[in-house]
C-alpha positions as CSV (number, residue, x, y, z in Angstrom):
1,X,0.0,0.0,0.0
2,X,3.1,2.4,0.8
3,X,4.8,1.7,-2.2
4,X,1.6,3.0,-4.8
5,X,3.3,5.6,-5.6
6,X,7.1,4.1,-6.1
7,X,6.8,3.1,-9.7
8,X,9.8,4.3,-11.8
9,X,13.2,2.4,-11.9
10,X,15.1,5.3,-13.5
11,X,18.1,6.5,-12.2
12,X,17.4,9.6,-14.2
13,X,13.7,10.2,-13.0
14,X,14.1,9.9,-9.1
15,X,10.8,8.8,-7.0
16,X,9.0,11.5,-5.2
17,X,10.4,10.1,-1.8
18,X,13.9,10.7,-3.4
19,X,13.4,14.0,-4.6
20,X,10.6,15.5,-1.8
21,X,10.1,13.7,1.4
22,X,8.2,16.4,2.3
23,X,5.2,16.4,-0.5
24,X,5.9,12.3,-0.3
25,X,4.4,12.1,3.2
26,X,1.7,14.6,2.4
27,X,0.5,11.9,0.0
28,X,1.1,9.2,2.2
29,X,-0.6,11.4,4.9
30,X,-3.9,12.0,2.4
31,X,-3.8,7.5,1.9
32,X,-4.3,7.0,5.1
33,X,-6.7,9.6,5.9
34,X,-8.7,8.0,3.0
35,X,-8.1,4.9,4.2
36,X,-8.8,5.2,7.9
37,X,-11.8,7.4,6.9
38,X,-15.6,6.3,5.5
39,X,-16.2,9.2,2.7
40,X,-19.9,9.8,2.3
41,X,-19.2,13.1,-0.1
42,X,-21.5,12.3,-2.9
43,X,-19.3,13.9,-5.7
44,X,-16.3,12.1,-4.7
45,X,-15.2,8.5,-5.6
46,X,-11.9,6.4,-5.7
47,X,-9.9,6.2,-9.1
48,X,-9.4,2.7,-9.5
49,X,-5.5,2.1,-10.2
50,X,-5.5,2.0,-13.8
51,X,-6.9,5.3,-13.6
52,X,-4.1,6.1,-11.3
53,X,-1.2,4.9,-13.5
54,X,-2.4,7.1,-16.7
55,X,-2.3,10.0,-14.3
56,X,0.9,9.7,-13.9
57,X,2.0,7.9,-17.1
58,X,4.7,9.8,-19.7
59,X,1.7,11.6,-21.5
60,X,1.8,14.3,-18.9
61,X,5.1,15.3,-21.4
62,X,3.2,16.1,-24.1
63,X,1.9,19.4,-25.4
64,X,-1.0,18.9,-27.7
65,X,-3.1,22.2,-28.7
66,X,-5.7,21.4,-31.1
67,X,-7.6,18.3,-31.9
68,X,-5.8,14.6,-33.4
69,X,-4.9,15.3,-36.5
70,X,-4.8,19.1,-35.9
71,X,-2.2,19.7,-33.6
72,X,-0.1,23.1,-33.2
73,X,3.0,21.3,-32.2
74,X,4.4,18.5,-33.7
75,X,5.0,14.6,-32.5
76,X,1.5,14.3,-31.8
77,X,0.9,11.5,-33.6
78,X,1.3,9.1,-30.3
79,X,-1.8,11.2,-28.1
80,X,-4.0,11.7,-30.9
81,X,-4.6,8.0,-30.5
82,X,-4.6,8.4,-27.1
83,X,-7.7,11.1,-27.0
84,X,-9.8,9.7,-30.3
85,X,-9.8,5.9,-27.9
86,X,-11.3,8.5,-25.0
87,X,-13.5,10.0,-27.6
88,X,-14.7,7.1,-29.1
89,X,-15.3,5.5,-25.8
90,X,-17.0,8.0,-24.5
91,X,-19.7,8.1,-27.5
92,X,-20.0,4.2,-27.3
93,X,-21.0,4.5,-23.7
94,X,-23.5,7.1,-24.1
95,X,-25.2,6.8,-27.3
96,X,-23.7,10.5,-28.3
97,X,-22.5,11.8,-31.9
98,X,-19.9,13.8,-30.8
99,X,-17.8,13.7,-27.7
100,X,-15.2,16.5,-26.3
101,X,-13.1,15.1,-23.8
102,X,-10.5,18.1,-23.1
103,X,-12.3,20.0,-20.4
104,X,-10.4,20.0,-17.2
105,X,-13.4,19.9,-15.5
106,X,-17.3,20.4,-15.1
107,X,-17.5,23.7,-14.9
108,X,-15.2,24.2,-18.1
109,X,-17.1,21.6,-19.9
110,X,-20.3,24.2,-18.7
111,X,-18.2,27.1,-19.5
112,X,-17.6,25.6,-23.2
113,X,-21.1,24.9,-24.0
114,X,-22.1,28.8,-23.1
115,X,-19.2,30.3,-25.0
116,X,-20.3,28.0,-28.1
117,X,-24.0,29.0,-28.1
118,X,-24.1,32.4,-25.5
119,X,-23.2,36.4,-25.9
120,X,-22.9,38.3,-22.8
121,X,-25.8,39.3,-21.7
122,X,-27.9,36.4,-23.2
123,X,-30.5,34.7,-20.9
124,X,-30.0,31.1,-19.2
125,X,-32.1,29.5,-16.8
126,X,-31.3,26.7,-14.5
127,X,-31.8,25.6,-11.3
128,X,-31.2,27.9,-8.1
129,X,-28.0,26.6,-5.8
130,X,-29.9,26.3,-2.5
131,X,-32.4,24.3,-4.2
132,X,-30.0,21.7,-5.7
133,X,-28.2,23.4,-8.8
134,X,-24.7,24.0,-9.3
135,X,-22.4,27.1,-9.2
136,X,-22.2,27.3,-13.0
137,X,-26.2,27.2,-13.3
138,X,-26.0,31.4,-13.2
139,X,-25.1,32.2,-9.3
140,X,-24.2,35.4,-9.0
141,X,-20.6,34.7,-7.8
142,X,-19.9,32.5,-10.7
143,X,-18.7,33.5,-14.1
144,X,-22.2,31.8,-15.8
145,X,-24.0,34.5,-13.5
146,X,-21.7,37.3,-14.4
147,X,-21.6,36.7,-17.8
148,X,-25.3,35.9,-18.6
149,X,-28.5,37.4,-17.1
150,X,-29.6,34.2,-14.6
151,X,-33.1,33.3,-14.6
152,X,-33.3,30.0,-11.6
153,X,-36.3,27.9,-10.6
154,X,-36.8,26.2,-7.7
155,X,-38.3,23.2,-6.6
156,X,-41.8,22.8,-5.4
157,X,-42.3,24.0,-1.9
158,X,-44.3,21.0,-1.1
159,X,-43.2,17.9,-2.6
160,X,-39.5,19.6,-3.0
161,X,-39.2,18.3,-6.7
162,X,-39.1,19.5,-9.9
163,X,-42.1,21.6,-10.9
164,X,-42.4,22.0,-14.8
165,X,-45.6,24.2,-14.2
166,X,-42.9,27.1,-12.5
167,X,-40.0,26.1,-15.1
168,X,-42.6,26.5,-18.0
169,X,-43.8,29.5,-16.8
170,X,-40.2,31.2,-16.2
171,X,-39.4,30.2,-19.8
172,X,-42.2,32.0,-21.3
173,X,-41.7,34.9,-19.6
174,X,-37.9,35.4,-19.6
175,X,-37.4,33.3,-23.4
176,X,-33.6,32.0,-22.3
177,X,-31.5,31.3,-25.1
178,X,-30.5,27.8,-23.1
179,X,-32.1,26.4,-20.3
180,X,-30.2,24.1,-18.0
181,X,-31.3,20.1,-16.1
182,X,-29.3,19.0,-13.9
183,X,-27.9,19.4,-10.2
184,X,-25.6,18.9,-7.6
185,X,-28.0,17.9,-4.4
186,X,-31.2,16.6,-6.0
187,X,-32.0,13.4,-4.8
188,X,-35.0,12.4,-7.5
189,X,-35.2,11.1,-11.4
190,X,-34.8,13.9,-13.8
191,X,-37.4,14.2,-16.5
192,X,-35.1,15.1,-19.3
193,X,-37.7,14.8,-21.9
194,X,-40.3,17.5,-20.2
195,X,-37.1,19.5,-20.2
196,X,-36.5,19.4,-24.1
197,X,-40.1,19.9,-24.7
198,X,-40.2,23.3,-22.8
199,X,-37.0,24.4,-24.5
200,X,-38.8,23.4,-27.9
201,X,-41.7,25.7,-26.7
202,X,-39.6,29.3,-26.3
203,X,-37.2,28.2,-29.0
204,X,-34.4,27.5,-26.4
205,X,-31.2,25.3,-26.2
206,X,-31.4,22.6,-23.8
207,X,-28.2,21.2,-22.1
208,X,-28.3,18.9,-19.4
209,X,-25.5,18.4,-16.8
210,X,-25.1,14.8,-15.5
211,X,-21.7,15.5,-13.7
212,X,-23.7,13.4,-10.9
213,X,-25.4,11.4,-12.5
214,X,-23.0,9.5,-15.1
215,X,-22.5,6.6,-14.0
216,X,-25.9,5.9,-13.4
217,X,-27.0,6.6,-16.8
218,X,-23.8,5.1,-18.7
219,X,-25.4,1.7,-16.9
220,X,-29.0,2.6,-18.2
221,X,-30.3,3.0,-14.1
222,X,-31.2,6.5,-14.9
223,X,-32.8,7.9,-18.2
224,X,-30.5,9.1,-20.8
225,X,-30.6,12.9,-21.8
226,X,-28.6,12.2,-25.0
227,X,-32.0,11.8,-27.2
228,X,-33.1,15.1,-25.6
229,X,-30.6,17.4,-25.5
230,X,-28.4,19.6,-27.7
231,X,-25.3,19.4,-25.3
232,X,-24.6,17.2,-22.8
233,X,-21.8,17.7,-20.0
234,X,-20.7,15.9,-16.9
235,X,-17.4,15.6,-14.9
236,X,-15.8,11.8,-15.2
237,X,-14.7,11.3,-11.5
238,X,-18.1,10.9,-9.5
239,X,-20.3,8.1,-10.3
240,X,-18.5,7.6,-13.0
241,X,-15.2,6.4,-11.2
242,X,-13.0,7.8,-13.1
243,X,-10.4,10.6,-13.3
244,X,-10.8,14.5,-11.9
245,X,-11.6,16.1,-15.4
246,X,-14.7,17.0,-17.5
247,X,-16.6,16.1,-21.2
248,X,-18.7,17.8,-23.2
249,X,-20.7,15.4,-25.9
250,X,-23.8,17.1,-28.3
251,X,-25.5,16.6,-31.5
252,X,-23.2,16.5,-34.6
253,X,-25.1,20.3,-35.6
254,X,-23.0,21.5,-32.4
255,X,-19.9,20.0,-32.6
256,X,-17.9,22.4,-34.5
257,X,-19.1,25.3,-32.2
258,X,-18.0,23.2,-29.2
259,X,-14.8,22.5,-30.0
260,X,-13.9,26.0,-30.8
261,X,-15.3,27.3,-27.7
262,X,-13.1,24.7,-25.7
263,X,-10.0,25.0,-27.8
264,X,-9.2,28.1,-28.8
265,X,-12.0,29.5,-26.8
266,X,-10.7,28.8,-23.2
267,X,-8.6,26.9,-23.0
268,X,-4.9,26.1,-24.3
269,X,-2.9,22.5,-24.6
270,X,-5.2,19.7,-23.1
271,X,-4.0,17.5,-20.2
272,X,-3.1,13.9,-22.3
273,X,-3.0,12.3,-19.5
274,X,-6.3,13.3,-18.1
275,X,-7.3,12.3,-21.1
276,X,-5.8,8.8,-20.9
277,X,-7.2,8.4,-18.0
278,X,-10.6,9.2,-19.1
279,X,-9.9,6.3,-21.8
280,X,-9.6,4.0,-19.2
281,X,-12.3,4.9,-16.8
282,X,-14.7,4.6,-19.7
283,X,-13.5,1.6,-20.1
284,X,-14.5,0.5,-16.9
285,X,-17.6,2.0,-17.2
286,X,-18.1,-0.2,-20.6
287,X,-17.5,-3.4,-18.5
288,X,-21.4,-5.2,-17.4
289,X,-19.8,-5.4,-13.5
290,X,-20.1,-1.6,-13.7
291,X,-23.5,-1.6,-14.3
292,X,-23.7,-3.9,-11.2
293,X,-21.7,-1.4,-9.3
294,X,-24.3,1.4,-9.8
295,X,-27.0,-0.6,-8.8
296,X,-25.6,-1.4,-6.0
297,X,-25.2,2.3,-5.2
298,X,-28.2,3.1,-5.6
299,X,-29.5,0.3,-3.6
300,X,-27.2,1.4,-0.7
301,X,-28.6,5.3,-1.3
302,X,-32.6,3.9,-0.7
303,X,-31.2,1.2,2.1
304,X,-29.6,4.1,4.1
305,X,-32.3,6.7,3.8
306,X,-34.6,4.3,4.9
307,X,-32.7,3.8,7.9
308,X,-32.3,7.6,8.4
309,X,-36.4,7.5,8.2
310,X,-36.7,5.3,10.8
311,X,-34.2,7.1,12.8
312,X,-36.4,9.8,12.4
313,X,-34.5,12.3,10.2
314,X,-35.9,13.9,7.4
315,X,-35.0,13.3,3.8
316,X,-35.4,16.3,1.5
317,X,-37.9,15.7,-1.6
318,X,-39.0,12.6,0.5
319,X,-36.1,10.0,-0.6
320,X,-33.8,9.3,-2.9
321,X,-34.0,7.5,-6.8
322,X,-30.0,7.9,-7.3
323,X,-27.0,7.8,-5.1
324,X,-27.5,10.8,-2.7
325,X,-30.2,12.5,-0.5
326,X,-29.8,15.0,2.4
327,X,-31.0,15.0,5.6
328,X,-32.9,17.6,7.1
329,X,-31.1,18.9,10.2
330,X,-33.7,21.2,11.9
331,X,-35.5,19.1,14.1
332,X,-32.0,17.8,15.6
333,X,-31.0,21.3,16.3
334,X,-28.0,21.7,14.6
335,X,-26.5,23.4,11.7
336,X,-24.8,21.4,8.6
337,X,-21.7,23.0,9.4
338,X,-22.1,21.4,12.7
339,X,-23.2,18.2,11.7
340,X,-19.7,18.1,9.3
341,X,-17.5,18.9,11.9
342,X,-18.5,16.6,14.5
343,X,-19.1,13.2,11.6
344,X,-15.1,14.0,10.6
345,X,-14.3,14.2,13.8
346,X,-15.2,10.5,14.0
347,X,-13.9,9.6,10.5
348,X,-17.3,10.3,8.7
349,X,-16.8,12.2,6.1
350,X,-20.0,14.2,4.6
351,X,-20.5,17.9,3.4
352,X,-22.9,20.6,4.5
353,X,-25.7,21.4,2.3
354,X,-28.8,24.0,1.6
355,X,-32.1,22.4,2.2
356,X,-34.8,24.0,-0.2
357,X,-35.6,27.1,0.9
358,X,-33.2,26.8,3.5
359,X,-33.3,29.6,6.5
360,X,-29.6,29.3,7.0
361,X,-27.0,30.9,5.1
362,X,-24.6,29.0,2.9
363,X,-22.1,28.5,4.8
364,X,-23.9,27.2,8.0
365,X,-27.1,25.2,6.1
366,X,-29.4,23.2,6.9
367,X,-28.5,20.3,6.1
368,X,-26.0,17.6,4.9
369,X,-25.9,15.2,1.9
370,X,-25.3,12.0,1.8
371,X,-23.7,10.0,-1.1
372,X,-22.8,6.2,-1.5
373,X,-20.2,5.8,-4.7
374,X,-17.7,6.1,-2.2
375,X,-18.4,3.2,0.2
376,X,-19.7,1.1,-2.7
377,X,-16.5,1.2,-4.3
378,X,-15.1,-0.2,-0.7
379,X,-17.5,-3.4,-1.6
380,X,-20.1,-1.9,1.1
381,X,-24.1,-2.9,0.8
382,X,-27.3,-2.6,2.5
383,X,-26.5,-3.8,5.3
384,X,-23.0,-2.0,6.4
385,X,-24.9,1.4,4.8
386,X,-27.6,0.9,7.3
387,X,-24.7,0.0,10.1
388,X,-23.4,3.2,9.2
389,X,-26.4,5.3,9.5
390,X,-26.4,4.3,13.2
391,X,-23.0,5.5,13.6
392,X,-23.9,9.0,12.0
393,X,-27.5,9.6,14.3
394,X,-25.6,7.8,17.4
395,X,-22.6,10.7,16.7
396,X,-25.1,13.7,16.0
397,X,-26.9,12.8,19.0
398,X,-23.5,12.5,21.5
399,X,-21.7,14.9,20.0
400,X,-21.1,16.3,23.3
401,X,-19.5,13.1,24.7
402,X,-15.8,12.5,24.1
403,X,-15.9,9.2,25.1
404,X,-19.0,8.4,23.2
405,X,-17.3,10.1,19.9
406,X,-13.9,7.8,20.7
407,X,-16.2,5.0,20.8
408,X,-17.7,5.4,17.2
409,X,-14.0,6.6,15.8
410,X,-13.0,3.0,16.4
411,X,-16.1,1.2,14.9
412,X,-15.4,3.5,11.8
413,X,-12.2,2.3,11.9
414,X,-13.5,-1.4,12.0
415,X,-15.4,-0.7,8.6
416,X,-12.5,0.9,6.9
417,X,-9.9,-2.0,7.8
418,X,-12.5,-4.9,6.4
419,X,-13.6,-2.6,3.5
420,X,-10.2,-1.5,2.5
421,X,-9.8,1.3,-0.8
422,X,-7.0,-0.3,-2.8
């Protein structure tokens, strides 16, 4: 386990222990934190190795502005092959006509799809942050919301999901030039299809992000925007399971604009071995034990917010149909900034999080979410999920007792020795 990192035999190319003992142990510092830690953070995941070893494979070298076959620089001719296999793979395992793989992440692949279709000023509506969206939806502190004029619905104030009547209505009135699906916190199927058919109404582009979502629609758990939308984005290290970066795919119609916008539009020489790395994780994904693995977490999501039900905790929008939810934090009397502290304290890792129409600020919430990639990729199922529900209400409730908190530390660390990472 030590050694994952010690792969070069090079005396030319010393080993980061060799050369910086000091950044060494800060990654041998962040394993075992990992290790000896249960990470519940719905947008984060574990790279298998393979992953790992094109991360830090030779193609890091290599400056490649442009697209295979229409490189600035020359002795390309090895990474072209290298990002048409991501490309390729990427379209086989979504169904799409034309696949971008060079954003470095989400929120560039987001970025690329408003510079190919947006001017400054132009009208986009998506979902609102505290109800679920994402940063690059339009918030006012984020480029998208600088940029464009930000139109956001929310969710219904009853049932907490998605209301078409309200995101009809807001089209009509406001005609956006895109209109955005997707989200960062909602716990419920999308209905990509109502989504086109409003866009179709005002004459808008539709782009859905699945940066959450991925994986579960690569395995066919969750419905597919590809048939519905003009562009389609998502990250590749969530569900997905495979390396920090972004994609962009869309309809052939599209795919000029896109690429431009990415390359030379905002960015300069793409990260080949990201790239390779994407390769391989869709791969993975391609495999039919992938599709088992997103069952599974989405088994493990319903199994433990059951148990939070009966536990008496509140799930927001009433449950959960993918591989996150968040728990209502009111009736416990605590914040979600609280609730984070004291669940790392104990080696549970989970992020604070708005509730719809949350009466806290953003930095306190509400709430937390909840996801379960991360302990499904330790081999985890129903039945530990549910063991570790327990831990998180039993901790919440005795946060005030250092003994009590010592006590679930080491069960946590139980879990993490017999479900080990790598």
């Amino acid at each position: 386990m030590n050694d994952i990192y010690k792969s070069t035999k090079s005396t030319k190319i010393s080993t980061i222990s060799a050369v910086d003992q000091a950044l060494y142990e800060i990654i041998q510092e962040e394993m075992r934190r990992e290790e000896q830690t249960l990470n519940l953070i719905a947008s984060e995941n574990y790279a298998p190795r393979a992953v790992l070893d094109a991360l830090g494979s030779v193609l890091t070298n290599k400056y490649a502005e442009g697209y295979p076959g229409r490189r600035y620089y020359g002795g390309c001719q090895v990474v072209d092959k290298a990002e048409l296999l991501a490309q390729e793979r990427c379209k086989e395992l979504f169904g799409a006509e034309h696949a971008n793989v060079q954003p470095h992440s989400g929120s560039q692949a987001n970025m690329a799809v408003y510079f190919a279709t947006l001017n400054p000023g132009d009208t986009i509506l998506g979902m609102s942050l505290t109800e679920g969206g994402h940063l690059t939806h339009g918030h006012q502190v984020n480029f998208s919301g600088r940029l464009f004029k930000s139109v956001h619905y929310t969710l219904n104030k009853d049932t907490e999901q998605l209301d078409f009547d309200q995101i009809r209505t807001l089209a009509h009135e406001h005609k956006p030039r895109i209109i955005i699906a997707g989200a960062s916190a909602y716990s419920r199927t999308i209905d990509f299809a109502q989504f086109a058919q409003i866009a179709k109404e005002v004459n808008a582009l539709f782009m859905a992000d699945i940066a959450h979502i991925a994986g579960l629609i690569a395995a066919k758990i969750h419905p597919s925007p590809i048939a519905h939308a003009d562009f389609v984005t998502s990250t590749t290290h969530k569900t997905l399971r495979g390396p920090r970066g972004g994609l962009v795919m869309c309809t052939k119609a599209h795919a000029q604009a896109v690429d431009k916008a990415t390359m030379p539009g905002m960015q300069g020489g793409p990260l080949m071995h990201a790239i390779a790395a994407k390769a391989v994780g869709f791969k993975l994904a391609l495999q039919p034990e992938f599709a088992v693995y997103q069952q599974q977490i989405v088994r493990n999501a319903a199994a433990m917010a059951d148990e939070f039900k009966k536990l008496d905790y509140r799930i927001v929008s009433g449950g959960t149909d993918n591989h996150l939810f968040v728990l209502d934090l009111r009736a416990h009397h605590l914040n979600g900034k609280q609730a984070e502290q004291i669940l790392e304290s104990v080696g549970l890792i989970v992020n604070r999080n708005c509730i719809p129409f949350d009466p806290n600020p953003a930095w306190l919430t509400s709430g937390i979410r909840i996801g379960t990639p991360a302990l499904t990729t330790r081999g985890m199922a129903q039945k530990e999920v549910r063991a570790i529900a327990h831990l998180i209400d039993d901790a919440l409730k005795n946060y005030e007792s250092t003994t009590h908190l010592n006590s679930i530390k080491k069960e946590v660390r139980k879990w993490c020795t017999q479900f080990p990472i790598y």
